[in-house]
VEXDREN-906095 format. One record per residue (C-alpha): x, y, z; residue number from 1; residue in one letter. Coordinates in Angstrom, 2 decimals. Layout:
# VEXDREN-906095
       x       y       z resi resn
       X       Y       Z  NUM    A
...
END
This chain:
# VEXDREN-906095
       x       y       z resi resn
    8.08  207.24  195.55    1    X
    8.68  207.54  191.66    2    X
    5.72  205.95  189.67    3    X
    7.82  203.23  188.19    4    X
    8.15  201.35  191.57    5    X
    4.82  202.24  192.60    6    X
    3.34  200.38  189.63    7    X
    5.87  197.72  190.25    8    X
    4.17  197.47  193.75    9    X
    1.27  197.55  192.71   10    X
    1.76  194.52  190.04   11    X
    3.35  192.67  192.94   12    X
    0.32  193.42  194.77   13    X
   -1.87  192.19  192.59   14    X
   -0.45  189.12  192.18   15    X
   -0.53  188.18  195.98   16    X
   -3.83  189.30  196.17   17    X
   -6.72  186.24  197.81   18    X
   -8.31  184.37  194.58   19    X
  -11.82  183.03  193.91   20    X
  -13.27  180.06  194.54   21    X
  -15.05  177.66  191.57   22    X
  -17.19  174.32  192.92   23    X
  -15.73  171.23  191.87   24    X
  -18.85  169.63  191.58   25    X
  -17.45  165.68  191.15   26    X
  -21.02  164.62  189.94   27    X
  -20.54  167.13  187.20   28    X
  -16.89  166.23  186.43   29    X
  -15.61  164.53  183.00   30    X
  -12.94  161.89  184.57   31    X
  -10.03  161.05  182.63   32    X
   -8.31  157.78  184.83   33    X
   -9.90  154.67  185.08   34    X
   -8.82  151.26  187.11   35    X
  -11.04  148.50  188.45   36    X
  -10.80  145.07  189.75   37    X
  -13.59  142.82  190.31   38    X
  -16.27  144.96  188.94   39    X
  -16.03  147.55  191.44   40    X
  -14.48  150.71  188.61   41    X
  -12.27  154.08  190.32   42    X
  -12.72  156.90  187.94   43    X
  -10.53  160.03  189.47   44    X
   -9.46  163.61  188.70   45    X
   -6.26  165.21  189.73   46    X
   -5.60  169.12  189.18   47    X
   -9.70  170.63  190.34   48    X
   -8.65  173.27  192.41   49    X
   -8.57  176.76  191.12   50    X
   -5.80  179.60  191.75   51    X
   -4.03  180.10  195.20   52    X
   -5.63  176.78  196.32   53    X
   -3.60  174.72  193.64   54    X
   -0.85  176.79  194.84   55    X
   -1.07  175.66  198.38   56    X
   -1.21  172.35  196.49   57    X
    2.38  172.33  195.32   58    X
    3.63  174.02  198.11   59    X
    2.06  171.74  200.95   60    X
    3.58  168.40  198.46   61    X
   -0.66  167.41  198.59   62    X
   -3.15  166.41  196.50   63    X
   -7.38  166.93  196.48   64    X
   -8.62  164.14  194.12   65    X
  -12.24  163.85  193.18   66    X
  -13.51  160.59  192.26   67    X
  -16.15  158.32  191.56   68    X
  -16.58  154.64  192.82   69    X
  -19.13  152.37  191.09   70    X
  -20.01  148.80  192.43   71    X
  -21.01  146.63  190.21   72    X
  -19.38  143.69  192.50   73    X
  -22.80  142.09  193.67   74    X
  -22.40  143.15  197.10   75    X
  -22.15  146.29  199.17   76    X
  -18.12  147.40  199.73   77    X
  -16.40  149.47  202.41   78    X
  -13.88  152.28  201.71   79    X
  -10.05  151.25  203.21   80    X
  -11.33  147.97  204.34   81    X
  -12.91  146.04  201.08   82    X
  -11.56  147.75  198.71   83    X
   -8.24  149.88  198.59   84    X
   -6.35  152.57  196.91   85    X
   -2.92  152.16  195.59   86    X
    0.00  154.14  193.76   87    X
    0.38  151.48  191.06   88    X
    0.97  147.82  192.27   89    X
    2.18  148.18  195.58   90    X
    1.79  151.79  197.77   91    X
   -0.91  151.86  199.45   92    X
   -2.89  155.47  199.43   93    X
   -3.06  156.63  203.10   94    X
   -6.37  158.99  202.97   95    X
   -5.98  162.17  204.73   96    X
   -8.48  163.53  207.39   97    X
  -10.68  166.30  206.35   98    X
   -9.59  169.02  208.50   99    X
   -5.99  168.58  207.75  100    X
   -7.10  168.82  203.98  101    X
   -8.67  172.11  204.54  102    X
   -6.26  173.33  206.95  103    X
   -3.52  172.38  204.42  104    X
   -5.47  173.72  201.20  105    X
   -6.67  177.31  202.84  106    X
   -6.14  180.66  201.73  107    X
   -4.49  181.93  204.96  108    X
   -6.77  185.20  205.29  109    X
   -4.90  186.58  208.26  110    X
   -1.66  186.85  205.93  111    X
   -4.17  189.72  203.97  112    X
   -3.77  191.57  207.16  113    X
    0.06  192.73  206.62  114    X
   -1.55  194.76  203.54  115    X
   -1.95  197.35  206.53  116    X
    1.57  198.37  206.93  117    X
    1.18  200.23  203.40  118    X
   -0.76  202.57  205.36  119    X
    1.82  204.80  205.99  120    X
    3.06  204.97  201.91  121    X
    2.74  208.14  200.40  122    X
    3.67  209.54  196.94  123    X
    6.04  211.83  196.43  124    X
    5.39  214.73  193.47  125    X
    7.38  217.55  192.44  126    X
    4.84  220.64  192.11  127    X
    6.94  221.85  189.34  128    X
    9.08  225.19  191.08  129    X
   11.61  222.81  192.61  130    X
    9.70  222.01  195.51  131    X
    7.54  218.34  196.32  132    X
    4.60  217.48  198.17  133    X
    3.60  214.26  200.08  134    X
    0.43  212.43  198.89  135    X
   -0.62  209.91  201.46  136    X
   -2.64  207.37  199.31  137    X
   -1.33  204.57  202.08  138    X
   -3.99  205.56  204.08  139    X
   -6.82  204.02  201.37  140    X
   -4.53  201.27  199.58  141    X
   -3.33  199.92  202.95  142    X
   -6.73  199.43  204.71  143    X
   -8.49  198.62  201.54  144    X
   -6.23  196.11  200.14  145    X
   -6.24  194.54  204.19  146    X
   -9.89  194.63  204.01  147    X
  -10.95  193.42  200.63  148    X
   -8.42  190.53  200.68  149    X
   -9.63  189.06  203.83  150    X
  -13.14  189.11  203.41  151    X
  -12.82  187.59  199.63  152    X
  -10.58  184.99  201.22  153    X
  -12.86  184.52  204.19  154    X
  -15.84  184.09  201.84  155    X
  -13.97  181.61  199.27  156    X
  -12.25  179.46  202.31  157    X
  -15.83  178.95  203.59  158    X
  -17.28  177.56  200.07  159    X
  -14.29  175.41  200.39  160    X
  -14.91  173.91  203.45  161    X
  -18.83  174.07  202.54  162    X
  -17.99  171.25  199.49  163    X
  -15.52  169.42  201.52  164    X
  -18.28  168.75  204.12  165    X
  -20.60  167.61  201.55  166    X
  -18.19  165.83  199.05  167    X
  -15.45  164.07  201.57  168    X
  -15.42  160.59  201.52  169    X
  -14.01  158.93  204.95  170    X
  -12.22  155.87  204.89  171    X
  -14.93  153.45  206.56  172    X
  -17.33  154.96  203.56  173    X
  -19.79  151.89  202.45  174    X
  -20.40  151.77  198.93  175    X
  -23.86  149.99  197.93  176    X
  -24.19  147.35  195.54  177    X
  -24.86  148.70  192.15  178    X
  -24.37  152.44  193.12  179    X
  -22.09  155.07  192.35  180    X
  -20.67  157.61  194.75  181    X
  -19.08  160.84  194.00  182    X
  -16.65  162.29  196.30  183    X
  -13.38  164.05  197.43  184    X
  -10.41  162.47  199.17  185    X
   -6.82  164.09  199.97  186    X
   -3.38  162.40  200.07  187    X
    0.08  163.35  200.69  188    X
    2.51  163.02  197.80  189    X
    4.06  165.81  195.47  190    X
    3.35  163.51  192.27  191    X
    0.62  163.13  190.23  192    X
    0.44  159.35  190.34  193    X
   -1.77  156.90  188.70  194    X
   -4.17  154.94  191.01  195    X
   -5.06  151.49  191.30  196    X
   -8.03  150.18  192.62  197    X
   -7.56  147.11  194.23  198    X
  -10.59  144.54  195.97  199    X
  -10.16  142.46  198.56  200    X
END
């Protein structure tokens, strides 16, 4: 193999290799969207995922959405019943269930697996009299890009899941009077739409 496609392979590699992981954290997030109605206030984030998972984003035509609900409204409100979450006037925001947002949102760690069948690469070099000798450095870049990729997605997919489980917010959710509550919610659209917060 002549060294300018093997670093061409190897760029290519590198670029489909499993990515990292940062917590969203929606307590700690800065929100930039704002609607209420009858003193009950949505503030929400679009765009918190990092790398491949924003990929899967765009690909999957979904959206993971942090946002924070305060109720101010003098009595205690229930998520999808009380008060409800629209794409500006009139579509109503179906909320998606929490396994289908993690199932959709994934790094697909078995995928890391096909890194194997470079196993049987090997560089060609010309010993310099005319005559060439096989180097067969498939047999460590195969296994250890197989390897490395699918435990780092293995170990990123389960931080994901870790925050979903603690940050989802179900639709049947009860918001307190006078609280706030911080949270995660995925729908199905390929637009970043504003949303309106509308009480019953």
């Amino acid at each position: 193999m002549k060294p300018q496609i093997l670093l061409l392979a190897f760029t290519l590699l590198l670029g489909s290799c499993a990515s990292s992981y940062k917590a969203i954290n929606p307590p700690g997030l800065t929100y930039l969207s704002k609607s209420t109605d009858k003193s009950v206030t949505l503030e929400y984030q679009y765009g918190i995922l990092p790398g491949k998972y924003a990929k899967n984003e765009v690909e999957n035509d979904f959206k993971l959405i942090a946002i924070k609900i305060t109720n101010n409204s003098g009595h205690d409100v229930v998520l999808d019943k009380d008060i409800r979450l629209y794409f500006g006037d009139t579509t109503k925001v179906l909320l998606t269930d929490k396994k289908l947002i993690y199932n959709r949102l994934k790094q697909q760690s078995n995928f890391y697996l096909l890194y194997l069948a470079l196993t049987t690469v090997a560089l060609n070099l010309d010993k310099g009299d005319g005559t060439n000798y096989f180097v067969p450095i498939g047999y460590v870049v195969g296994p250890g890009l197989a390897v490395g990729n699918f435990l780092v997605a293995t170990t990123v997919n389960h931080r994901f899941k870790n925050e979903l489980n603690k940050y989802y917010i179900p639709p049947g959710t009860i918001i307190k009077n006078n609280a706030t509550l911080y949270g995660l919610i995925g729908i199905k659209t390929w637009k970043y739409e504003a949303l309106t917060l509308k009480v019953d």
